[in-house]
N, C-alpha and C positions, 0 to 999 in steps of 0.2 A: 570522355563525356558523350553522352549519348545526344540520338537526334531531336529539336526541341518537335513536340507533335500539337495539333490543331487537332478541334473536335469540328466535325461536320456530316450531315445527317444527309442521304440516299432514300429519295423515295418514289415509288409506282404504285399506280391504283388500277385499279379496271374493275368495273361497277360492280362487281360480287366480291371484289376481295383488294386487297390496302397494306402496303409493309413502308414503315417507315424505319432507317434502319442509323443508329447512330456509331460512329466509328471516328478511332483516332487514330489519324494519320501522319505522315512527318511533312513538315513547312516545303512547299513545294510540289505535293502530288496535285496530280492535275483530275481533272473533270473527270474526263473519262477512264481513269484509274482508281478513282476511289468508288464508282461504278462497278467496277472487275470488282476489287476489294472487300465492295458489304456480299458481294455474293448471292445479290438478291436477282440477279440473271437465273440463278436456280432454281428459284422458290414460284418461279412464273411459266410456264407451259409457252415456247414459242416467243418468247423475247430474246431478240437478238441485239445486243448491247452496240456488236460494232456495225450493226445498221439505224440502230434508236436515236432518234434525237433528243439533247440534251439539254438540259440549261441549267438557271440557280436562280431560285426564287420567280418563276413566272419568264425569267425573258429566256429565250433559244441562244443558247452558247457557240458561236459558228465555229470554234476552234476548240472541239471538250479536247482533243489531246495533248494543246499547247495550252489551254489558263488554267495556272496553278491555283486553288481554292485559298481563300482565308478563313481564319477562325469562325465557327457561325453560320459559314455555308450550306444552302441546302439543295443539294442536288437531286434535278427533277427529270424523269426519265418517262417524255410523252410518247403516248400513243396515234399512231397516226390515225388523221382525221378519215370517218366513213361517209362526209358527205360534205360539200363544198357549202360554206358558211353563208355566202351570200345568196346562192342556189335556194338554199333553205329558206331565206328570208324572203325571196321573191314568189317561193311557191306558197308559203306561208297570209305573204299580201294578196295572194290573187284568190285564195280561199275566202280570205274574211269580207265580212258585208263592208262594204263603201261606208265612208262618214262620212257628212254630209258637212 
């Protein structure tokens, strides 16, 4: 009897270009396995999978090699941030006119 598999979908963007990649895997591969597996570490110039941070669905996965995926999974492979979020919003307040 063969291994039962899960469909769950790998994807990375960067503002000129987008792969969402779907793939079935057997119950039990973890995060950053099905990562290696769509292959889409190849199709990006300079991503490096076992430095990238991962997650599923929006939150940061702190353990992509220990959590196994479920059915439905969508594993998300960010890019690191070029400029500190809050930074941003402070230079951005002291730009705009005062409201009164």
């Amino acid at each position: 009897m063969s291994e039962p598999l899960i469909t769950v979908e790998v994807t990375y963007a960067l503002p000129n270009k987008q792969r969402l990649i779907s793939l079935r895997v057997p119950v039990g591969t973890t995060v950053f396995d099905a990562a290696r597996q769509s292959g889409i570490g190849d199709e990006f110039e300079g991503l490096d999978l076992e430095r990238a941070t991962l997650g599923i669905f929006g939150k940061v996965e702190p353990n992509p090699r220990q959590r196994a995926l479920q059915e439905g999974d969508r594993v998300e492979i960010y890019r690191p941030l070029t400029a500190d979020p809050k930074e941003t919003r402070k230079a951005r307040a002291k730009k705009s006119p005062r409201q009164g």
